[in-house]
C-alpha positions as CSV (number, residue, x, y, z in Angstrom):
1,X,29.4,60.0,-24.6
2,X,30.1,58.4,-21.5
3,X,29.9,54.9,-22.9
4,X,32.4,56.1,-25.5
5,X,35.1,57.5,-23.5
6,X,34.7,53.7,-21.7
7,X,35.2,51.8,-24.7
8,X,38.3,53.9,-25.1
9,X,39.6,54.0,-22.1
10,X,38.9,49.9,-21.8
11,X,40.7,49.9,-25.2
12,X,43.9,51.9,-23.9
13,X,44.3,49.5,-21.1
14,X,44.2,46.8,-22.9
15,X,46.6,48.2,-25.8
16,X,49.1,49.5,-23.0
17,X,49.4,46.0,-21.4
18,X,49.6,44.0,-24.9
19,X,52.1,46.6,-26.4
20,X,55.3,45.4,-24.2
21,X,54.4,41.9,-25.0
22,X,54.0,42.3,-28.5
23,X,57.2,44.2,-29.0
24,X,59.6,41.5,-27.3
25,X,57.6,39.3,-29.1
26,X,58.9,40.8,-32.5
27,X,62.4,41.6,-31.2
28,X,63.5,38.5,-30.0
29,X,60.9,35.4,-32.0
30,X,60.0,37.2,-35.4
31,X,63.5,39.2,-36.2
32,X,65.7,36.8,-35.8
33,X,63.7,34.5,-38.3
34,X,63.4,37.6,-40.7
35,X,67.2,37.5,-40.3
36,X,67.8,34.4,-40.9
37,X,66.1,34.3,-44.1
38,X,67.9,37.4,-45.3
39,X,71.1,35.6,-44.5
40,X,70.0,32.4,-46.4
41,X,70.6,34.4,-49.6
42,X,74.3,35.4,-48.8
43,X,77.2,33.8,-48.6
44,X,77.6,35.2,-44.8
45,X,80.5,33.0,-43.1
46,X,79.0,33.9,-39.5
47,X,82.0,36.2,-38.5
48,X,82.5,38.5,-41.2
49,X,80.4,41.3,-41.3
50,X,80.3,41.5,-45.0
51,X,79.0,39.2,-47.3
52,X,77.3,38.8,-50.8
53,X,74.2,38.0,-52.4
54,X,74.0,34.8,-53.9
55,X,69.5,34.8,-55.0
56,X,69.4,31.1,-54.1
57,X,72.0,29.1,-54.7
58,X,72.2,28.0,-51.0
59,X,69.2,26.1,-51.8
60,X,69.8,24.7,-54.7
61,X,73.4,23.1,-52.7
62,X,70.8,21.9,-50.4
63,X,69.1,20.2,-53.2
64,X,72.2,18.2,-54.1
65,X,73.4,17.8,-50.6
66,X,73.6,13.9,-50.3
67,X,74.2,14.4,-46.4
68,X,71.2,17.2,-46.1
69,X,69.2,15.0,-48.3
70,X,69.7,11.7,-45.9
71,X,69.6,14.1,-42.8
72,X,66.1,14.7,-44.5
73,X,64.8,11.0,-44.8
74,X,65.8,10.5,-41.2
75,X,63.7,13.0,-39.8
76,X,60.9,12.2,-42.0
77,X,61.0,8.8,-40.6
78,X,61.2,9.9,-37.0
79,X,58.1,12.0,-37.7
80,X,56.1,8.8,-38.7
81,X,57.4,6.5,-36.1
82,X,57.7,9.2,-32.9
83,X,54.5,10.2,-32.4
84,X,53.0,6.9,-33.4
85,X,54.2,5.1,-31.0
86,X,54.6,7.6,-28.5
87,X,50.7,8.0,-28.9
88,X,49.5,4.8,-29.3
89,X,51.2,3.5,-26.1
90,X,50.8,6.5,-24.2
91,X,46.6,5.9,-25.4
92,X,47.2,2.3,-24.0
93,X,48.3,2.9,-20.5
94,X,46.3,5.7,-19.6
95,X,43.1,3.7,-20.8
96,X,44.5,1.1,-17.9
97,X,45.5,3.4,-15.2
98,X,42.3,4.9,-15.8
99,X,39.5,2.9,-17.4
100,X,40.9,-0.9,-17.5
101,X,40.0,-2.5,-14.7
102,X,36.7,-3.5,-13.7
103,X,35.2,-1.5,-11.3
104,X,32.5,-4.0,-9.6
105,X,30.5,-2.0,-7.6
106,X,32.7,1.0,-7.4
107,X,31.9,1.4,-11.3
108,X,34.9,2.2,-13.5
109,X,38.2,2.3,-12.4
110,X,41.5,1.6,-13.3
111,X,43.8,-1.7,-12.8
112,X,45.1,-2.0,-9.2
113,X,48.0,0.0,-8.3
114,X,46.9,2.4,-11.0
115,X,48.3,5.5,-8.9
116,X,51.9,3.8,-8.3
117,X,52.0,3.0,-12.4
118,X,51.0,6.8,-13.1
119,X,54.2,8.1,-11.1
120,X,56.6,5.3,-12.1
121,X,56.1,6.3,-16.3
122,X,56.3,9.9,-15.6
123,X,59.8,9.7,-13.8
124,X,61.6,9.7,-17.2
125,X,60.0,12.9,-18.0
126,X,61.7,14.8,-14.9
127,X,65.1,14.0,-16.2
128,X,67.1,15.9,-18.8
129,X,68.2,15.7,-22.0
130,X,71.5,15.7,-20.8
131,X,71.1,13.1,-18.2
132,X,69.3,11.4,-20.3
133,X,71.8,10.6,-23.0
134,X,74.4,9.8,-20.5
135,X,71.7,7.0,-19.4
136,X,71.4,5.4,-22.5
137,X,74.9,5.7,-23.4
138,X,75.6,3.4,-20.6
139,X,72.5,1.0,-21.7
140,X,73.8,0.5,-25.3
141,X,77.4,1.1,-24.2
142,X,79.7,-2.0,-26.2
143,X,82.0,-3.4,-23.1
144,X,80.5,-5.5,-20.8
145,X,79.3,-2.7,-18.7
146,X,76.8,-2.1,-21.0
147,X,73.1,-3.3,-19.5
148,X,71.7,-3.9,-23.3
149,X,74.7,-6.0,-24.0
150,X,75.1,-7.7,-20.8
151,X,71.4,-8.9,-20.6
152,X,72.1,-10.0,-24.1
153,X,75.1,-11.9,-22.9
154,X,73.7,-13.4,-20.2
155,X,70.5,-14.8,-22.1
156,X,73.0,-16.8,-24.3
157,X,71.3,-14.1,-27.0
158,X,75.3,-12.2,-27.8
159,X,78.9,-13.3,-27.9
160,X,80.7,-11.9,-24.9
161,X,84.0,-11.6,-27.0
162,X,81.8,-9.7,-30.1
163,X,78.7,-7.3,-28.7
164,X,77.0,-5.4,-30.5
165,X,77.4,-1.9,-31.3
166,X,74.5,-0.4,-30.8
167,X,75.2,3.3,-31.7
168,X,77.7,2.1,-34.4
169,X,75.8,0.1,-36.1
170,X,74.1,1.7,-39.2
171,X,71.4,-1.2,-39.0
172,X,70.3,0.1,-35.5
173,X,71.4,4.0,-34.5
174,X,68.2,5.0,-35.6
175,X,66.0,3.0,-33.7
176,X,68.1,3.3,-30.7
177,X,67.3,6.5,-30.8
178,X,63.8,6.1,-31.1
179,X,63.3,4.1,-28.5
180,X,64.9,6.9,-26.2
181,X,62.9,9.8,-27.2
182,X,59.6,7.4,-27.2
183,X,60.4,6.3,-23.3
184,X,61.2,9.9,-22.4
185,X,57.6,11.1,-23.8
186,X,55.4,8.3,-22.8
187,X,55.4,9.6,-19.3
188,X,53.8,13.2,-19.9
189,X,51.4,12.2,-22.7
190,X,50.1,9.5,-20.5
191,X,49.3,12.6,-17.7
192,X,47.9,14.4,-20.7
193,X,45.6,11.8,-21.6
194,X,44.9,10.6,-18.4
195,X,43.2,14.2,-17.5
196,X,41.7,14.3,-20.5
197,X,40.0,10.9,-19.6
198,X,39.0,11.7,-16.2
199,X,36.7,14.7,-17.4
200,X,34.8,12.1,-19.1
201,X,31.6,10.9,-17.6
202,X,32.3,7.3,-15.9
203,X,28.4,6.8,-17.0
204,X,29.7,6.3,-20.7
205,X,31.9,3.9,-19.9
206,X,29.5,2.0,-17.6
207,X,27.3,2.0,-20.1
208,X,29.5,0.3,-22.5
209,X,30.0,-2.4,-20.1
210,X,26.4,-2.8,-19.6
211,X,26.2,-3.4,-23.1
212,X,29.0,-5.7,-23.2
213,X,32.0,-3.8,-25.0
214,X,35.0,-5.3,-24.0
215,X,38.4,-3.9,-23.3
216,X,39.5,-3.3,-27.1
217,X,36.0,-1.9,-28.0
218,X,35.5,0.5,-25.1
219,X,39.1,1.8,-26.1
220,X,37.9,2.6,-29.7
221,X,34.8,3.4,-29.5
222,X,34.6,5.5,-26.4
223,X,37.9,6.1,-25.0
224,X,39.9,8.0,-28.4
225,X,36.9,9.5,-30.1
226,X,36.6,11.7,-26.8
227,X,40.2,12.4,-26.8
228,X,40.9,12.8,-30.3
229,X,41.6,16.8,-29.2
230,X,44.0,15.6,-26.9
231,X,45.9,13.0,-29.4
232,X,46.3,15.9,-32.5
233,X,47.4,18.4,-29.9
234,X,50.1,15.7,-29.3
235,X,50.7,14.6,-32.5
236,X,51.6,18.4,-33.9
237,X,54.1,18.7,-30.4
238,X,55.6,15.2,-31.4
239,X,55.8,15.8,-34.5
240,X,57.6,19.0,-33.9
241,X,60.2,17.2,-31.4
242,X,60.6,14.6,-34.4
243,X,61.8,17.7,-36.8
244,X,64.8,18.5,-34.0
245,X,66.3,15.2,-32.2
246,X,69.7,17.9,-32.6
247,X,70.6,16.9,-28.1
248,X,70.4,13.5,-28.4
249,X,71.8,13.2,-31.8
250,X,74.9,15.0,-31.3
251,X,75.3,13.6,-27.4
252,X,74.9,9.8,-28.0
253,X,76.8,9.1,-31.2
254,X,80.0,9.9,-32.9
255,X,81.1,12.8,-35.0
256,X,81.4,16.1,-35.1
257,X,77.7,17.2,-33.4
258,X,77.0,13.1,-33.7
259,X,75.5,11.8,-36.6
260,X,77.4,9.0,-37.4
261,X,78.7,5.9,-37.8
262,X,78.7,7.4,-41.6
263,X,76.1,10.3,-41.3
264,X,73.0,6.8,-40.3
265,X,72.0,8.9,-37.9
266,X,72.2,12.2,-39.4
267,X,69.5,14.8,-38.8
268,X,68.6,18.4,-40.1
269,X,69.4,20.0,-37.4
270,X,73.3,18.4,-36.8
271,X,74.3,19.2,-40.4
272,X,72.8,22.5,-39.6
273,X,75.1,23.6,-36.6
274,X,78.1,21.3,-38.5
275,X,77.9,23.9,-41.1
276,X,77.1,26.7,-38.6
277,X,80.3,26.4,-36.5
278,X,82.7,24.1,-38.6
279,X,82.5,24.6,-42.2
280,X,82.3,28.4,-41.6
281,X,79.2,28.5,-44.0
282,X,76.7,30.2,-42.1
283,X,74.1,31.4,-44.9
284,X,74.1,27.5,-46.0
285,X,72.6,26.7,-42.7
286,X,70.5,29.5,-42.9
287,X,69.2,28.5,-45.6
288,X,68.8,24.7,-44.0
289,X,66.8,26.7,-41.0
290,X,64.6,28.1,-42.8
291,X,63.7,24.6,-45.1
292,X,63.3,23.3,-41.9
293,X,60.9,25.8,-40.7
294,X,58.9,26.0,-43.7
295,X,58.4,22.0,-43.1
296,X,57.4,22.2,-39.7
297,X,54.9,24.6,-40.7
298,X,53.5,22.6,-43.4
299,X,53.5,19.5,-41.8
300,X,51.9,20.8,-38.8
301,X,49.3,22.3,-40.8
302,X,48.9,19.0,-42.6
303,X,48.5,16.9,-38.8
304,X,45.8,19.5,-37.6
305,X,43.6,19.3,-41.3
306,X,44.1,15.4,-41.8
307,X,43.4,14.8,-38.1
308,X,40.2,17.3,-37.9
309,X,37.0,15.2,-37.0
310,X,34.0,16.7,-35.3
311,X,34.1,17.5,-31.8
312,X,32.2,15.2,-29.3
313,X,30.1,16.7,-26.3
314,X,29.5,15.4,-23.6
């Protein structure tokens, strides 16, 4: 008897300290998605408290939304390209900071100054968003003050009188872009990674060298396979950033919440809050949050299954 009273005394404790938990939990994270699907089937305009049911015709607008459906494309192509490159150069520099030099007698190590390199690419991660943006506006800035332009200028590369227009240009918003969110999240993928390599045995990679692996070789054969937990966690966190972009969207270019020159750089999440706060058609943009939910989901789901590989002990 005594042994049961424990186990449900043990189990009262427990229960008492998950119950506040769980209940914010469900008050502020899962109602307010349960709302917002409810509202997706209305024609709510965000300030009236009445509204009708409309079944689904908010999503079959979306499905003819020419702006949604290019908002679309562009985040599936950040969700390729983001964590791709983010990754793979993330990978590269913590192999050298870690792994790429040759240790001699110490054994493994990384390239000289590999302690000064690991706090100069994580400085972009202690800025904001906010600060961020005003950055790169001033790098792809048109005038001369720009730096992009004025290196370009300088190098003989750009016509003083006719720079280019970085974040209004259609050809190049996009990329612009990318390259921002890639240099911001180099910095703390490279820390991830770099912990994850330093719990690795320097024996292994000793005894690659022994055998002769080079630089490439010991990367791929011994460096990712023992970090491949490390590089999906990433890849589903990158992925998710990808699926957003709304800061830096509507900060660095023009338009009502950015998106422009002519919606190039358009995401979900700016037509979202255009619809949200402009257009007055609220249950339209619920109906966009909860496609864009639903895609996060299954794309996340996707990352984990089609990156699942056996784990490695060591």
């Amino acid at each position: 008897m005594s042994q049961v009273a424990q186990g449900r005394g043990r189990t009262g404790f427990v229960a008492g300290f998950l119950l506040a938990p769980i209940a914010l939990y469900l008050t502020f994270v899962i109602w307010p998605y349960v709302q917002t699907f409810g509202y997706s089937f209305t024609n709510w305009t965000g300030q009236s408290p009445t509204f009708d049911f409309v079944g689904v015709d908010n999503y079959t607008a979306l499905m003819k939304d020419e702006v949604f459906r290019g908002a679309l494309w562009h985040n599936l192509l950040l969700l390729v390209f983001v964590p791709t490159v983010t990754i793979l150069l993330a990978l590269f520099f913590a192999f050298m900071v870690n792994a790429g030099g040759r240790g001699g007698a110490g054994g493994v190590q990384g390239v000289r100054g590999s302690a000064f390199y690991k706090i100069v690419y994580f400085f972009p991660q202690v800025l904001s968003l906010a600060i961020l943006a005003v950055l790169f506006g001033a790098v792809y800035r048109t005038d001369g003050g720009g730096l992009l332009n004025g290196v370009l200028i300088k190098l003989g590369l750009v016509d003083a009188m006719h720079p280019v227009e970085w974040l209004n240009e259609p050809r190049f918003v996009l990329w612009c872009l990318l390259l921002v969110v890639v240099w911001h999240g180099v910095g703390f993928y490279l820390v991830l990674f770099s912990a994850a390599m330093q719990s690795v045995p320097k024996d292994i990679y000793e005894a690659a060298l022994l055998d002769g692996a080079g630089r490439a070789q010991t990367f791929l054969k011994v460096t990712l396979p023992l970090l491949w937990d490390s590089v999906q966690t990433s890849a589903v966190y990158l992925g998710i950033a990808a699926m957003d972009m709304f800061v830096l969207v509507s900060t660095m270019t023009s338009g009502q919440f950015g998106g422009g020159p002519d919606h190039h750089s358009e995401v979900m999440a700016t037509v979202l809050m255009r619809n949200f706060l402009y257009f007055g058609k609220s249950g339209y943009a619920c109906a966009m949050g909860v496609v864009m939910l639903v895609l996060t989901m299954i794309l996340s789901v996707i990352t984990l299954r089609a990156t699942r590989r056996e784990r490695i002990e060591f």
